[in-house]
C-alpha positions as CSV (number, residue, x, y, z in Angstrom):
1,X,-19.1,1.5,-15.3
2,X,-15.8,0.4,-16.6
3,X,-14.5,2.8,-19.8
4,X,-11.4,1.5,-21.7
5,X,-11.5,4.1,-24.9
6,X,-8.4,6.3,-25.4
7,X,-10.4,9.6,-25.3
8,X,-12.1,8.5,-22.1
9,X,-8.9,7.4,-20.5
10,X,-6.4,10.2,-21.3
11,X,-9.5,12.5,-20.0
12,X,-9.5,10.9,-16.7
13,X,-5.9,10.1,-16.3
14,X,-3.3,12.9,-15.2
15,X,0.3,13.1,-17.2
16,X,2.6,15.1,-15.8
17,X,6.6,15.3,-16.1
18,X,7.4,15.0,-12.5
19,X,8.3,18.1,-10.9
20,X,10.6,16.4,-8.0
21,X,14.2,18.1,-8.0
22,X,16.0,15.1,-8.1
23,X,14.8,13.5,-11.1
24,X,15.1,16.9,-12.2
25,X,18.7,17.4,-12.1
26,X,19.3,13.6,-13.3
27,X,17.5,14.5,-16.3
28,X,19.4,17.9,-17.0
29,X,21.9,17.1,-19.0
30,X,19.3,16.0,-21.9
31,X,17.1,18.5,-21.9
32,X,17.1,19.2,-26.0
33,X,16.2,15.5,-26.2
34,X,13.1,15.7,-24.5
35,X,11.7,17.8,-27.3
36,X,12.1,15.2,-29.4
37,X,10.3,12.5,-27.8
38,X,6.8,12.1,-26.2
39,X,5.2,9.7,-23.5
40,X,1.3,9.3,-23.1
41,X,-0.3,7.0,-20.2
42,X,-3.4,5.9,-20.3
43,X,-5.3,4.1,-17.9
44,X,-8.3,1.8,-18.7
45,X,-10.3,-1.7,-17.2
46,X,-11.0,1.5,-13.8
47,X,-13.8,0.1,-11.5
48,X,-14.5,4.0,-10.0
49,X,-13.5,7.4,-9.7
50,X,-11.4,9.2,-7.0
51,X,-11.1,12.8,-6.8
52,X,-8.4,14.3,-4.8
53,X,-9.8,18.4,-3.3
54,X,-8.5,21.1,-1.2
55,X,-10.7,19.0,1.3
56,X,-9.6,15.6,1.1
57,X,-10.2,12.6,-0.9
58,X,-13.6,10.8,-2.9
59,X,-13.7,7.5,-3.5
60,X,-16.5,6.8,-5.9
61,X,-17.5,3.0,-6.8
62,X,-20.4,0.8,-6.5
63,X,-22.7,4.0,-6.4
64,X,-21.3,5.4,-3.3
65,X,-18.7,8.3,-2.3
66,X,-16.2,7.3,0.5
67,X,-14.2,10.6,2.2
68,X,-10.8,10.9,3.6
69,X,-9.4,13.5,5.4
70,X,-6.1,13.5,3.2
71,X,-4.9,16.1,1.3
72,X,-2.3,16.1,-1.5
73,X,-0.3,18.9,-3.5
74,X,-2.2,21.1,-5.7
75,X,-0.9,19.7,-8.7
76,X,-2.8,16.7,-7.5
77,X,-6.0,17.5,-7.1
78,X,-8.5,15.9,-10.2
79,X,-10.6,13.0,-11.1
80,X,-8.4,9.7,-10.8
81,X,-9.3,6.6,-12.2
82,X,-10.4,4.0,-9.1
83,X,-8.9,0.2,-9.3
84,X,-9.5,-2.0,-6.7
85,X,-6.4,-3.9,-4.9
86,X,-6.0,-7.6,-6.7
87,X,-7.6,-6.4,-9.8
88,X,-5.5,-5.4,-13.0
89,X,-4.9,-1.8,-13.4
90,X,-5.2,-1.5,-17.3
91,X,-1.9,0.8,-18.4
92,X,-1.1,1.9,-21.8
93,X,1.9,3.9,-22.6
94,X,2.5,5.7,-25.5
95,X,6.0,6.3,-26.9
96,X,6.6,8.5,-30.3
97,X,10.0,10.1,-31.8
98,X,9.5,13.1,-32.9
99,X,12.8,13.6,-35.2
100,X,15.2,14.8,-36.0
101,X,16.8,11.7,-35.9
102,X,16.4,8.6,-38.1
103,X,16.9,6.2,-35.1
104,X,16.4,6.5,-31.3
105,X,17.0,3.6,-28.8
106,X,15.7,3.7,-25.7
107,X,15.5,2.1,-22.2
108,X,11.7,2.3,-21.1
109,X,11.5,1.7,-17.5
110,X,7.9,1.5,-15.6
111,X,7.7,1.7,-11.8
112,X,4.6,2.4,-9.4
113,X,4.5,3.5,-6.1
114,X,2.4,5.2,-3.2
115,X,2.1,8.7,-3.9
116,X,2.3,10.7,-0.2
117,X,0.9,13.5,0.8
118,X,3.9,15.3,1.0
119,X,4.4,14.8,-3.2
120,X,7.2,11.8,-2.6
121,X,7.2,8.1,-3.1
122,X,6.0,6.0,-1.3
123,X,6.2,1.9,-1.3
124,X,6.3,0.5,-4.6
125,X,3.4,-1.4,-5.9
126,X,5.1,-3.4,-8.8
127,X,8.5,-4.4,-9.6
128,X,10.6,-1.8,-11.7
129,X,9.9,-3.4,-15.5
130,X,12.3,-2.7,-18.3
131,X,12.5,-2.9,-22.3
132,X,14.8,-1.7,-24.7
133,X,13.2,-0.2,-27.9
134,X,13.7,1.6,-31.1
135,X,12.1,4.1,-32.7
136,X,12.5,5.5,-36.3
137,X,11.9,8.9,-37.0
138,X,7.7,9.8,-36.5
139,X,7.4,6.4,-35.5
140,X,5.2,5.7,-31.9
141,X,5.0,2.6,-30.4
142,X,2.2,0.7,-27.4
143,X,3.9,-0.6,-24.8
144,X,1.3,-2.6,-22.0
145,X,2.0,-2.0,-18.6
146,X,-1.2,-3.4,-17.3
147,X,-0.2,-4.6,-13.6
148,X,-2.0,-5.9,-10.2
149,X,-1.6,-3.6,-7.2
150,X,-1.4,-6.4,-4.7
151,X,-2.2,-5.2,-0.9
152,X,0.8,-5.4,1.2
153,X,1.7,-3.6,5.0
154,X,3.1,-0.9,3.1
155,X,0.4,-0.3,0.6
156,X,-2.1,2.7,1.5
157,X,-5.6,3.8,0.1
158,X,-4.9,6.8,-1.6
159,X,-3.2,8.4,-4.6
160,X,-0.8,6.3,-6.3
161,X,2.0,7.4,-9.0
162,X,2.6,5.0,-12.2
163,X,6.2,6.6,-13.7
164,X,7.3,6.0,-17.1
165,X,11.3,6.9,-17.4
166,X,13.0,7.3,-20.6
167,X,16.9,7.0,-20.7
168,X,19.7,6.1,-23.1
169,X,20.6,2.1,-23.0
170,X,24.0,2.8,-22.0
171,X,24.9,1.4,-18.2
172,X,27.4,4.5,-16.9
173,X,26.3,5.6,-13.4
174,X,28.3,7.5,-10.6
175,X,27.9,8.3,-6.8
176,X,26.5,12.0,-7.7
177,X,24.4,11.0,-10.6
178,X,22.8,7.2,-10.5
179,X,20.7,7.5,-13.3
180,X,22.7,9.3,-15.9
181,X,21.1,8.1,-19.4
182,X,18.2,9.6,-18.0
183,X,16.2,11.3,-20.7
184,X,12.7,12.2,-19.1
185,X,10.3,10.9,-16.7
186,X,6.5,11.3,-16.9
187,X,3.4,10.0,-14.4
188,X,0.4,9.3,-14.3
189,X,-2.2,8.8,-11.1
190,X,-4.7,6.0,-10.1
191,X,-6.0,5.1,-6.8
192,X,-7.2,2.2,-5.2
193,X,-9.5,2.3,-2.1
194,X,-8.5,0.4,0.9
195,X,-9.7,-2.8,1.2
196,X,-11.9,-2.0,4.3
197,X,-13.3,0.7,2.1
198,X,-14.1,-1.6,-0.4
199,X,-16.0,-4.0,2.1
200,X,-18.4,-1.1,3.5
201,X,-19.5,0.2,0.2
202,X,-20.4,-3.8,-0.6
């Protein structure tokens, strides 16, 4: 049964500000500006459920439960909205400034990849996307990130990570730091089943 609401989706769906000690330290330097901003994902248009356990992995659709012996971080482990690979997976974000300033541009950039076991990134699912927005004080804005997860060699059954990154629109980068306008980053996790799981619950 597909579910599209907000309350349904932001209940499923997993937001987390990403943990991962690189994008960590890129974002350091504007850490009183997270404070004043906030990202939501929401997922919606799902086909299934996934549940990631201690145990391994569910995949739930069509009325049957496939398992897989894989195992991800703790943090991981929930209920995951299930799309299948070729079909949309229905993304909403979220974006609000919460003061104290009248004005705040921002680059939005939206990125998916395969999450590994391990925590990391694995191949991306979509090319990076950007836009360039403005907020005013208490304002929030919907931005549509609704994508296909096409099947490619890379591509794995399995979690899968869909980042939101917030930075300042300026361009300055160096060799230490390549994402220096970086504000904050935020996920949240789908899953599609393979495709040769998706034939044997047919």
């Amino acid at each position: 049964m597909r579910r599209s609401s907000w309350t349904t989706a932001l209940t499923v769906a997993l937001t987390v500000v990403l943990a991962l000690p690189a994008l960590a330290q890129k974002a350091g330097e504007h850490k009183g500006e997270k404070k004043q901003l906030d990202v939501e994902i929401a997922f919606s248009l799902e086909s299934g459920q996934t549940m990631a356990t201690p145990e391994g992995t569910f995949f739930c659709f069509h009325g049957k439960v496939i398992f897989e012996d894989k195992v991800y971080p703790p943090i991981y482990h929930g209920a995951y909205p299930l799309y299948f690979f070729g079909e949309p997976v229905g993304v909403t974000i979220r974006v609000g400034n919460l003061g104290p300033r009248a004005k705040t541009k921002l680059r939005v950039t939206l990125e998916s990849y395969v999450l590994n076991t391990d925590g990391s990134s694995g191949a991306a699912l979509m090319p990076a996307k950007q836009v360039e927005v403005e907020l005013a004080r208490g304002e929030t804005i919907e931005l549509d990130g609704t994508f296909v997860a096409e099947p490619t060699p890379d591509s794995e059954n399995g979690l899968n990570r869909f980042v939101v990154k917030l930075a300042h629109p300026n361009e300055g980068r160096g060799p230490g730091n390549p994402e220096p306008a970086l504000i904050m980053v935020k996920e949240g996790i789908f899953c599609p089943p393979s495709v040769e799981q998706q034939l044997a619950a047919e």
